[in-house]
C-alpha positions as CSV (number, residue, x, y, z in Angstrom):
1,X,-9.8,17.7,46.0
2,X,-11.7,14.5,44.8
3,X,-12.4,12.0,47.8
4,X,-13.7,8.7,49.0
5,X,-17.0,8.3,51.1
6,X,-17.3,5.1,53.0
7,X,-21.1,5.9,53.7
8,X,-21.1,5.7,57.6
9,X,-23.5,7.8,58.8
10,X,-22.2,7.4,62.3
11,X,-25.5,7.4,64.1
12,X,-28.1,5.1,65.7
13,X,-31.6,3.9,65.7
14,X,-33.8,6.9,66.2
15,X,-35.3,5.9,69.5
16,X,-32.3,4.2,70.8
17,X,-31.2,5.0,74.4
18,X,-27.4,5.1,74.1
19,X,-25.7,7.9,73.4
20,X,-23.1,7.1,69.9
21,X,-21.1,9.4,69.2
22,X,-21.0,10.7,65.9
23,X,-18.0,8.7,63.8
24,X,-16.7,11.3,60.8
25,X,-16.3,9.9,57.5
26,X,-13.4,8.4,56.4
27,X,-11.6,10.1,53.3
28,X,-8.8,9.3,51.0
29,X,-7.6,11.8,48.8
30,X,-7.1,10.8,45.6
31,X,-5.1,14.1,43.9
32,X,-1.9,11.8,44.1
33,X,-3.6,8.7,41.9
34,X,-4.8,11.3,39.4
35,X,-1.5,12.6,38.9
36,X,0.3,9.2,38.5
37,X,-2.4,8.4,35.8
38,X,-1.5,11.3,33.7
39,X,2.4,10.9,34.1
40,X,1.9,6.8,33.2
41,X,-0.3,7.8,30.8
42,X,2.7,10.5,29.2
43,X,5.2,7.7,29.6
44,X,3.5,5.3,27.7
45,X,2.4,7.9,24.5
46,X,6.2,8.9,25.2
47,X,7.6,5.7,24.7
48,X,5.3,3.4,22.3
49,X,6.3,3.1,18.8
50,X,3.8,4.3,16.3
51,X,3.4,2.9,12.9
52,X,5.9,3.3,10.8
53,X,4.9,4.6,6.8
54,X,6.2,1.7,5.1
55,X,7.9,2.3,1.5
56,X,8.5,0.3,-1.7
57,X,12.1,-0.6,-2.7
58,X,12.4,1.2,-6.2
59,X,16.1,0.1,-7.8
60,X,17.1,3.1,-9.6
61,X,19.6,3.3,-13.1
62,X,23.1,4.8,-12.2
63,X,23.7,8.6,-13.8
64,X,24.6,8.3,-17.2
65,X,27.4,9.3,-18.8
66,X,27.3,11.4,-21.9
67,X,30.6,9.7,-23.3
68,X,29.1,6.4,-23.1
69,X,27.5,4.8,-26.3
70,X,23.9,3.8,-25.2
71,X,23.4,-0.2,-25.6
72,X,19.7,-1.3,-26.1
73,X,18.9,-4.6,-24.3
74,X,17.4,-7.2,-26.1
75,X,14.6,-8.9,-24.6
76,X,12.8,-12.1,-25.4
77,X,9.0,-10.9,-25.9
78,X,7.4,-13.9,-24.6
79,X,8.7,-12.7,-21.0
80,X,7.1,-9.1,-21.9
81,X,3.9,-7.5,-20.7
82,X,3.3,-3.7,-21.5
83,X,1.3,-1.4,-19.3
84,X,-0.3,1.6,-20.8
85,X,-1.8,3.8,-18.0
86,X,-4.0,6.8,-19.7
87,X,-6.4,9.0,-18.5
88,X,-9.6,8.5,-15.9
89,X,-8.0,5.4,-14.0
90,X,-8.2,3.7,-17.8
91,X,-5.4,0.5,-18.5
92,X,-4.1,-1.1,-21.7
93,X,-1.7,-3.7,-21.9
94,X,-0.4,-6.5,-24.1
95,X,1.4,-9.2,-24.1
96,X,4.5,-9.3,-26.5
97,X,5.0,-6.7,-29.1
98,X,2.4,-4.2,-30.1
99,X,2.6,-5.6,-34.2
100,X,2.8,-9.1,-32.9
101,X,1.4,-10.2,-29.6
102,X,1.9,-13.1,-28.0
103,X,-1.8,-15.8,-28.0
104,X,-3.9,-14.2,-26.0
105,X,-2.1,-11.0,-25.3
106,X,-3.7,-8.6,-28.1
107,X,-4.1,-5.2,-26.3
108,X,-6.8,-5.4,-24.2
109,X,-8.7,-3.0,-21.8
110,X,-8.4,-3.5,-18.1
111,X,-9.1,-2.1,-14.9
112,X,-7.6,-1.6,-11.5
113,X,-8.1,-4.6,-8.7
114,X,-8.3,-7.7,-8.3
115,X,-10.7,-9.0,-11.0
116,X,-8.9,-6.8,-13.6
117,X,-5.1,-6.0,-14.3
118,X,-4.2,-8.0,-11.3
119,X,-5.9,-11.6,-12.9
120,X,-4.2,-11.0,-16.0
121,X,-0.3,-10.4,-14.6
122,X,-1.0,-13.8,-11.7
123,X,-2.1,-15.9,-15.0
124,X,1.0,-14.6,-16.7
125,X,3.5,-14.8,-13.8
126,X,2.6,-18.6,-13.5
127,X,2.7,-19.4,-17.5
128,X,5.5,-17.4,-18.9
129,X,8.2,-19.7,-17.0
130,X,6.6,-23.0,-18.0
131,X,6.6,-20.9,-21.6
132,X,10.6,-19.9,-21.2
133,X,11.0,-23.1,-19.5
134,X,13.5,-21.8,-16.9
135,X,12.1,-20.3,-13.7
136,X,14.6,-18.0,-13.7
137,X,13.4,-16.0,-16.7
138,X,9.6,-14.7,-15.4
139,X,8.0,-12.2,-16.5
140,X,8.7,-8.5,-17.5
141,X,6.4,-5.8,-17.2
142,X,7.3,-3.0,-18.7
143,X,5.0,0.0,-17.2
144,X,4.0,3.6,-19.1
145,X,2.6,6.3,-17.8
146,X,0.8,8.6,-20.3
147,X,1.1,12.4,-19.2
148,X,-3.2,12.2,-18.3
149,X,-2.1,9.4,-15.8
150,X,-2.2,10.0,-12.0
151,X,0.2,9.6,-9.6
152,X,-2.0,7.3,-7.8
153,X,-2.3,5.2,-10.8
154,X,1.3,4.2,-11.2
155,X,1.3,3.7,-7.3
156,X,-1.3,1.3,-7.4
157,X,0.4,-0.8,-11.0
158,X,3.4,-0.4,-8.3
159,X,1.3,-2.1,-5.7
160,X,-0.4,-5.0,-8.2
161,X,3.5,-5.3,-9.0
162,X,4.0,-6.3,-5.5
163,X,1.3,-8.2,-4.7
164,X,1.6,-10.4,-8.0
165,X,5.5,-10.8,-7.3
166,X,6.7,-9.8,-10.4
167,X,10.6,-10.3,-10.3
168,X,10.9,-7.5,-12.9
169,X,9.4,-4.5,-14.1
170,X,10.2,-1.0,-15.3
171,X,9.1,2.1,-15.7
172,X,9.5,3.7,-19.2
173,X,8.3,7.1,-20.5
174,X,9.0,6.3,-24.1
175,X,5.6,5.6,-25.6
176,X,6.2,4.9,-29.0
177,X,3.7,6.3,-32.2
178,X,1.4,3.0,-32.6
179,X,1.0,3.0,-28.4
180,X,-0.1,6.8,-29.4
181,X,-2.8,5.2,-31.1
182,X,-4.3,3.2,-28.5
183,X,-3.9,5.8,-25.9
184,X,-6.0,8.0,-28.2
185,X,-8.4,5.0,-28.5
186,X,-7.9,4.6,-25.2
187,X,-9.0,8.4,-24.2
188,X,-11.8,8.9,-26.1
């Protein structure tokens, strides 16, 4: 039982000549205090809100239907940026179309980060609208994976995505034969 000592010793000088008696000490028992801790202490893990895993917002295509003619949308390539993740955290990406990039967008190396894929997609973001001349048509970024890629990769082009507020981009599997060739480049 855990309790408190008021340190009264009860008694008197040692040559004194009246007789004290002997006061005991007083005690408090504090089992009861102990207890409540525990039970606020349960309440509170109990009833706080830990953080929550947050998620990114991924718009999905519908199912297709096999009936249906596919229709291949027309984009303007000066609102385009390619992506081409490969192997060992390695990036290439261009601006426009591979056979004719847009100035200053030939296929170019990058990395991860701020001071790499991330400077090149905020200097876009802010000059393809002045470019279009509506700021309703920003930029496209069209993203591709290579099978050597990691998942962590395309989570953190995902999170650049984000963080440069990129109204539009996709995710496209379809690496065509001359992207081939700079992923092989790219790999080597």
């Amino acid at each position: 039982m855990a309790e408190l000592n008021t340190g009264d010793s009860g008694g008197g000088k040692k040559g004194s000549k009246k007789v004290r008696s002997k006061k005991s000490n007083a005690k408090v028992d504090l089992t009861a205090m102990v207890d409540l801790a525990f039970l606020l202490i349960t309440f509170f893990m109990l009833t706080t809100s830990l953080s929550k895993p947050q998620s990114m917002d991924l718009g999905l295509p519908d199912k297709e239907d096999k009936d249906e003619p596919q229709t291949d949308i027309k984009v303007d390539q000066r609102r385009t940026v390619t992506i081409i993740m490969g192997k060992d955290n390695k990036i290439k990406w261009f601006h426009g179309l591979l056979e004719s990039p847009e100035p200053g967008g030939a296929p170019t190396d990058a990395v991860y980060g701020k001071n790499g894929i991330r400077k090149e997609i905020l200097k876009r973001v802010a000059s393809i609208p002045q470019v279009t001349g509506d700021k309703k048509k920003g930029m496209i970024v069209i993203i591709k994976p290579t099978k050597k890629a990691t998942y962590r990769n395309l989570v953190d082009i995902l999170d650049e995505m984000a963080i440069c507020d990129v109204p539009t981009y996709a995710i496209v599997n379809d690496i065509t034969p001359e992207e081939q060739k700079l992923v092989d480049a790219m790999n080597k």
